[in-house]
ZAPA-789421 format. One record per residue: residue number from 1; x, y, z of N, C-alpha, C, O in turn. Coordinates in steps of 0.05 Angstrom, whole numbers, plus 32768, in hexadecimal, padded with zeros to 4 digits. Each point is the difference from the previous one (the first is absolute). Example, Ala and Ser with C-alpha at 12.3 -4.5 7.8 and 13.67 -1.06 7.14 Angstrom:
<atoms>
@nr->1	n.px->8108	n.py->7F8E	n.pz->809C	ca.px->7FEE	ca.py->8018	ca.pz->8000	c.px->8012	c.py->8018	c.pz->8000	o.px->8015	o.py->8000	o.pz->800D
@nr->2	n.px->7FE4	n.py->8015	n.pz->7FE5	ca.px->8010	ca.py->8018	ca.pz->8001	c.px->7FF1	c.py->8016	c.pz->800E	o.px->800A	o.py->8016	o.pz->8004
</atoms>
This chain:
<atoms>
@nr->1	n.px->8510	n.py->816D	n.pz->8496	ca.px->8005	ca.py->801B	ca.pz->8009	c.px->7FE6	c.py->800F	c.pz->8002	o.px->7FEF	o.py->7FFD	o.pz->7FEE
@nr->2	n.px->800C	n.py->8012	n.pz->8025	ca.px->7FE9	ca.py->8012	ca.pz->800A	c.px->800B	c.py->801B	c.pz->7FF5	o.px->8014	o.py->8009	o.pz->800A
@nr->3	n.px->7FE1	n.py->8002	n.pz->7FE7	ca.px->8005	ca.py->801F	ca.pz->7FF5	c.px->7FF1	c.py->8019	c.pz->8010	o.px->7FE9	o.py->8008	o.pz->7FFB
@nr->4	n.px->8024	n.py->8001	n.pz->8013	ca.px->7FEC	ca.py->8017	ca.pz->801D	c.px->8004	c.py->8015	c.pz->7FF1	o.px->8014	o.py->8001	o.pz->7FF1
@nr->5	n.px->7FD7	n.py->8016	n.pz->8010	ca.px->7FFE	ca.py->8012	ca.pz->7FF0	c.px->8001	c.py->8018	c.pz->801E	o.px->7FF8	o.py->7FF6	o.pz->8014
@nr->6	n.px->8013	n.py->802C	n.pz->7FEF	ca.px->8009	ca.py->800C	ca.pz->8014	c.px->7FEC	c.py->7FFF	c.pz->8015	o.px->8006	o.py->8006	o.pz->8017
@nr->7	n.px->7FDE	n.py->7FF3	n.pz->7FE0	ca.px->7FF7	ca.py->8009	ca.pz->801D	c.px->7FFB	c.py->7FDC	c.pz->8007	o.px->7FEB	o.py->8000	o.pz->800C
@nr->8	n.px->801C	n.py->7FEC	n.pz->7FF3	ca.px->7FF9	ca.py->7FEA	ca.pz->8009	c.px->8026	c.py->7FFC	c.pz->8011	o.px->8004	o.py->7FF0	o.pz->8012
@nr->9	n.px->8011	n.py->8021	n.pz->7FE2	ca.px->8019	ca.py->8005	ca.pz->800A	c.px->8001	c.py->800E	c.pz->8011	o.px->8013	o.py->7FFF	o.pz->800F
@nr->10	n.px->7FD7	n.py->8013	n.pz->7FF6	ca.px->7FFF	ca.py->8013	ca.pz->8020	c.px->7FEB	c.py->7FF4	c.pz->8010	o.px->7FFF	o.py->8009	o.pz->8017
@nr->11	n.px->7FF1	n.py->7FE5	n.pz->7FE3	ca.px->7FF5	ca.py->7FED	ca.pz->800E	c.px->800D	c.py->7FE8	c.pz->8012	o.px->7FFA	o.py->7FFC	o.pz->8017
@nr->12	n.px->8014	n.py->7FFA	n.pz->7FDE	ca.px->8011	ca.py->7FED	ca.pz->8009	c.px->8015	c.py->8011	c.pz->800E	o.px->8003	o.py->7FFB	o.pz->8018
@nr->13	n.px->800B	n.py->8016	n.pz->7FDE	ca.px->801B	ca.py->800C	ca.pz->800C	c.px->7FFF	c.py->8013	c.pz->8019	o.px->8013	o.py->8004	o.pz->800F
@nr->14	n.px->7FCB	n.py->800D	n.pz->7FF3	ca.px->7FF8	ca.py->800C	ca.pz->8012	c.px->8011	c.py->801D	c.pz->7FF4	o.px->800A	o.py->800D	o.pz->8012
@nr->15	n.px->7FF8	n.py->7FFA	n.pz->7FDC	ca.px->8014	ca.py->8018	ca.pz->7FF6	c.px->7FEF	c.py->8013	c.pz->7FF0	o.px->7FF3	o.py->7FF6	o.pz->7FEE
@nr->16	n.px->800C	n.py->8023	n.pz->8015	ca.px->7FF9	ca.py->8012	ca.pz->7FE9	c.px->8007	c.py->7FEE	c.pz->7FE6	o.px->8012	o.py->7FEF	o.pz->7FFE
@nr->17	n.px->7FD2	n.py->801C	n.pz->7FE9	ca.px->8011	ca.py->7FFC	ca.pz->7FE5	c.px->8012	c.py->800E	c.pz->8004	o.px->8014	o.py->7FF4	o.pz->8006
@nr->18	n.px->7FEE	n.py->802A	n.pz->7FFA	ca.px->8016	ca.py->8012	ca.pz->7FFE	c.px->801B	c.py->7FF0	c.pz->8006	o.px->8014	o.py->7FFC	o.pz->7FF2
@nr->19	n.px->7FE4	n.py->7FFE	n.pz->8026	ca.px->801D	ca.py->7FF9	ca.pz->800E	c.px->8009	c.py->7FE2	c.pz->7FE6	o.px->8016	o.py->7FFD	o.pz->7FF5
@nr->20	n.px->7FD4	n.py->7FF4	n.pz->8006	ca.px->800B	ca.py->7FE8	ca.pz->7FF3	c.px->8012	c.py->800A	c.pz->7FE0	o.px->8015	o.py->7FF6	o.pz->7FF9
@nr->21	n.px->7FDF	n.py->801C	n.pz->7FFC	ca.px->8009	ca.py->8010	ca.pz->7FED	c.px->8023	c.py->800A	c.pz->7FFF	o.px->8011	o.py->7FFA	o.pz->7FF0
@nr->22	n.px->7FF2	n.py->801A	n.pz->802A	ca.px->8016	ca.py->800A	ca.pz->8003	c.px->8013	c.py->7FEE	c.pz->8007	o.px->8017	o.py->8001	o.pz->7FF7
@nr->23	n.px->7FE2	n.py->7FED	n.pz->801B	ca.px->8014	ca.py->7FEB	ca.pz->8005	c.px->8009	c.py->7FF3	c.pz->7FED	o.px->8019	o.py->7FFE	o.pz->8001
@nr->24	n.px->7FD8	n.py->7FF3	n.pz->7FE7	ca.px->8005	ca.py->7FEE	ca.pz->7FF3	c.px->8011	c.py->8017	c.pz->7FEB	o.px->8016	o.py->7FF8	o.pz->7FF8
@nr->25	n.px->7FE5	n.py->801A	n.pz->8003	ca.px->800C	ca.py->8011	ca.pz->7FF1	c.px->801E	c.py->800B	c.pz->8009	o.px->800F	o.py->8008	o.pz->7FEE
@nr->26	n.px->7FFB	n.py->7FF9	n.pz->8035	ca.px->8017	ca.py->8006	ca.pz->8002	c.px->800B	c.py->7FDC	c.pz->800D	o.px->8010	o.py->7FFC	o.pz->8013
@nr->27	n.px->7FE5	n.py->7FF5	n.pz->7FE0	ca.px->8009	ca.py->7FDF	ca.pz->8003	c.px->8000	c.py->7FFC	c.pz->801E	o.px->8016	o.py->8004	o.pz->800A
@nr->28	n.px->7FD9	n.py->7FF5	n.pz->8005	ca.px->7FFC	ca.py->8005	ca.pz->801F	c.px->7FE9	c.py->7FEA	c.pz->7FF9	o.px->7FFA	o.py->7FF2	o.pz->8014
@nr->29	n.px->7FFC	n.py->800A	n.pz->7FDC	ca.px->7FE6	ca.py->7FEA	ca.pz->8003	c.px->7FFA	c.py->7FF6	c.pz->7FE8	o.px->7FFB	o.py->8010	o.pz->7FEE
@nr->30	n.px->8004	n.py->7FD7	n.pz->800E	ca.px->7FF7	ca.py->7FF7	ca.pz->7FE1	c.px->7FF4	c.py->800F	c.pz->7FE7	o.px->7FEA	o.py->800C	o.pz->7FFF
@nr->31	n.px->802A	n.py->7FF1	n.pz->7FED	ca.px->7FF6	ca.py->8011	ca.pz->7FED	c.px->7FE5	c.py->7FF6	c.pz->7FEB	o.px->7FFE	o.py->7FE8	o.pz->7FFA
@nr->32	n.px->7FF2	n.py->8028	n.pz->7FFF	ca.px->7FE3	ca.py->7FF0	ca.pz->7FEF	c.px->8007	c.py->7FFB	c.pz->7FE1	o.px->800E	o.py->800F	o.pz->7FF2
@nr->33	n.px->7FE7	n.py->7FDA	n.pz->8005	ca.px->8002	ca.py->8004	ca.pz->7FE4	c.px->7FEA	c.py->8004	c.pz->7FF3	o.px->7FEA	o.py->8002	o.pz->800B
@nr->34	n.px->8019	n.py->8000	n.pz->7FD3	ca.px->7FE1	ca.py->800E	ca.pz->7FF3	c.px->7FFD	c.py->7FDE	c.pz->7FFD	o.px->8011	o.py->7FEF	o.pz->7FFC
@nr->35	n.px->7FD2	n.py->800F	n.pz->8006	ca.px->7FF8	ca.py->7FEE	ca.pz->7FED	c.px->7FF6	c.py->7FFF	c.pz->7FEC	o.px->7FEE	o.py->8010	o.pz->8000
@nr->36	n.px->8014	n.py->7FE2	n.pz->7FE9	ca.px->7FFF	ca.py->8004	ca.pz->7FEE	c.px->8005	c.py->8013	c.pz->7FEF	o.px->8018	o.py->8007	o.pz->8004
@nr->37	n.px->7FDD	n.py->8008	n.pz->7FE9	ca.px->800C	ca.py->8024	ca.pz->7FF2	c.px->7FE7	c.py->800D	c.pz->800B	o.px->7FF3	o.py->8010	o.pz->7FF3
@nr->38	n.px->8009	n.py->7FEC	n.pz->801D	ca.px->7FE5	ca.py->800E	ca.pz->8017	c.px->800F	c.py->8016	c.pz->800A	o.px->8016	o.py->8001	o.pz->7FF4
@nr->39	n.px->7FE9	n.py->8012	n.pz->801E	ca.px->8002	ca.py->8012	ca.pz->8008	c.px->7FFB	c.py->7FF9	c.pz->8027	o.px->8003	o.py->800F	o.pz->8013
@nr->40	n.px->7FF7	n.py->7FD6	n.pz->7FEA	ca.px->7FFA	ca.py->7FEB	ca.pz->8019	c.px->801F	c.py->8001	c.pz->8008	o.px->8014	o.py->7FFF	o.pz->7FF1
@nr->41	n.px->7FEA	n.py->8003	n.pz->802C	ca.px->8021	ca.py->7FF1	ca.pz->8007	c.px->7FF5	c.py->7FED	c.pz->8022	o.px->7FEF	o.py->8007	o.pz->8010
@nr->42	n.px->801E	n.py->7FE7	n.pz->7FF0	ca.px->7FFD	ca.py->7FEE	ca.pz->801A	c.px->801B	c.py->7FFE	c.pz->800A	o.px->8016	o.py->8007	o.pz->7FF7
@nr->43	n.px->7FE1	n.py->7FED	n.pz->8020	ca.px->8018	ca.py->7FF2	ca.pz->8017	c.px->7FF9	c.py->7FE0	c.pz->7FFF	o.px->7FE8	o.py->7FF8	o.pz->8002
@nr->44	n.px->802E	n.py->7FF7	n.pz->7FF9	ca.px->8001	ca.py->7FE9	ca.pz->800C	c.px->7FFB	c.py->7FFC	c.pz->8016	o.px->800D	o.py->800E	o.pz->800F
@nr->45	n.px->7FE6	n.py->7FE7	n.pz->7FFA	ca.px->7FED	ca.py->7FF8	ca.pz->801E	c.px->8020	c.py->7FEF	c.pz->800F	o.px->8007	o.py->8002	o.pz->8017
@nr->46	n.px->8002	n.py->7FF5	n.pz->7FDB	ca.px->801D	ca.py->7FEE	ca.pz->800B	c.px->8017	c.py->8015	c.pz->8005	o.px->800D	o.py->7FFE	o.pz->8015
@nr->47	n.px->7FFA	n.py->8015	n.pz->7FDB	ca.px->8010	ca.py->8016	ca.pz->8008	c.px->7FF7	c.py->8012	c.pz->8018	o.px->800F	o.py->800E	o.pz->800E
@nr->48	n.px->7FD2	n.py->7FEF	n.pz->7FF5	ca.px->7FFB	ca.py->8017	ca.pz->801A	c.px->7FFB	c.py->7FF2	c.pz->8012	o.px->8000	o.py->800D	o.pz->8015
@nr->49	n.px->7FFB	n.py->7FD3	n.pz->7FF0	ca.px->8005	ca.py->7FF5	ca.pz->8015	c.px->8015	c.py->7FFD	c.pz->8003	o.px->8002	o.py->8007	o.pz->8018
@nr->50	n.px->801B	n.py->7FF0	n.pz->7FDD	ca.px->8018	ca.py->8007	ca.pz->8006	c.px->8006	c.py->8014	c.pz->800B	o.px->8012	o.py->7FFD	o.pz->8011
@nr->51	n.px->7FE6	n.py->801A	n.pz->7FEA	ca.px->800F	ca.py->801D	ca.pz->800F	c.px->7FF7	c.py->8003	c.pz->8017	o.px->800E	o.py->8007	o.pz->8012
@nr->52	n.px->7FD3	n.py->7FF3	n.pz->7FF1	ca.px->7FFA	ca.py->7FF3	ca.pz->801A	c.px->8005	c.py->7FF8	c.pz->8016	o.px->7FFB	o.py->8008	o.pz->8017
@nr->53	n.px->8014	n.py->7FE1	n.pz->7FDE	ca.px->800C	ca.py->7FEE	ca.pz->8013	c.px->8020	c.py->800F	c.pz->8005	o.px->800D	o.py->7FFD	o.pz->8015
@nr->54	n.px->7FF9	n.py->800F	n.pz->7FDA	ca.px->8020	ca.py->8009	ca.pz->8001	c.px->7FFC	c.py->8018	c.pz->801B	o.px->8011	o.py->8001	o.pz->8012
@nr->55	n.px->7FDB	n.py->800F	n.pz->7FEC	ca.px->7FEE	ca.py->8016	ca.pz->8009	c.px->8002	c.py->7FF6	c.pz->8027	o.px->8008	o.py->800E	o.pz->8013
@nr->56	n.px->7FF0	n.py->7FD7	n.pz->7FEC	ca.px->7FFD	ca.py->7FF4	ca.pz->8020	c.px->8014	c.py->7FF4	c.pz->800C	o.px->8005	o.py->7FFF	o.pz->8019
@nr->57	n.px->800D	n.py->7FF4	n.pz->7FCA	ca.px->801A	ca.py->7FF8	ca.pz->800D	c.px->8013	c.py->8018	c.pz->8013	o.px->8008	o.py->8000	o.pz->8018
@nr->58	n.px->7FFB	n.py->801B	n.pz->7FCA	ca.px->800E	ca.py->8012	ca.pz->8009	c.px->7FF4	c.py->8012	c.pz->8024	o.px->8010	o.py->800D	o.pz->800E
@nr->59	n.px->7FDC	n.py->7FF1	n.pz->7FF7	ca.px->7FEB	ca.py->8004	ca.pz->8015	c.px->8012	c.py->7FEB	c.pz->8017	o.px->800A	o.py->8009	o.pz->8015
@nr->60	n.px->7FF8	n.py->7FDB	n.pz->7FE1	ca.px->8009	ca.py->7FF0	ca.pz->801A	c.px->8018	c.py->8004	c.pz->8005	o.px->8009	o.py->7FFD	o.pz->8017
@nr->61	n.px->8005	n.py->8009	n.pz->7FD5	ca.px->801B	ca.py->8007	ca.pz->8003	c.px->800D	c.py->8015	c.pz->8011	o.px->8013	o.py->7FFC	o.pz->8010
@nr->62	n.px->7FE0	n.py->801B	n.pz->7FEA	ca.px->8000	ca.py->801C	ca.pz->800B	c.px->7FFB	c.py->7FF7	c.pz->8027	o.px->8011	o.py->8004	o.pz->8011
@nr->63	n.px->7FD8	n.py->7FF1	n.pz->7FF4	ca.px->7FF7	ca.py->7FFA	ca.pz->8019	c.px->801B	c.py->7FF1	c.pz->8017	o.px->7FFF	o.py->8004	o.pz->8019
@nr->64	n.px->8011	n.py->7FF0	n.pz->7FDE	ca.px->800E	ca.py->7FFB	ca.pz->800F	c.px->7FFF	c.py->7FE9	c.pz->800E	o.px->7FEE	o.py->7FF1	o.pz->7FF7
@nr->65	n.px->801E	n.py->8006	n.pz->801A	ca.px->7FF6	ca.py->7FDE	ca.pz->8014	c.px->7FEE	c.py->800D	c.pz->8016	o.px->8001	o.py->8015	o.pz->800B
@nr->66	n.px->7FED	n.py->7FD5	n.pz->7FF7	ca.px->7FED	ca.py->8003	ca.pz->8018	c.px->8017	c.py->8000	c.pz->8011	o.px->8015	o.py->7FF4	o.pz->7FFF
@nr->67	n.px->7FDD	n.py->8025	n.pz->8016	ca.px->8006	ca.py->7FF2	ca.pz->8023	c.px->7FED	c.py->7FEE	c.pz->800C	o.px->8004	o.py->7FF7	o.pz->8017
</atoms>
């Protein structure tokens, strides 16, 4: 497991922290956990490539059949 800390999560996701914050907070985007009794919290690098991909499916979906 790769542990991404918020700004390597708005790097990859192309998203405000802000935005990564509020989302994950009204469950719209992977939630972070603390590591350790740190005051540290990460994202699983496997949960945010998953949403990702859910992110482009829902994208192909929306689009419709080629003409």
């Amino acid at each position: 497991m790769q542990a991404l800390r918020v700004g390597a999560v708005a790097a990859k996701t192309s998203l405000a922290e802000s935005t990564i914050w509020a989302w994950s907070q009204a469950g719209w985007f992977p939630k972070p956990f603390p590591l350790g009794t740190s005051r540290v919290v990460v994202w699983d690098e496997a949960d945010i490539d998953e949403w990702l991909t859910q992110q482009k499916e829902k994208q192909h979906e929306s689009d419709g059949p080629s003409q």
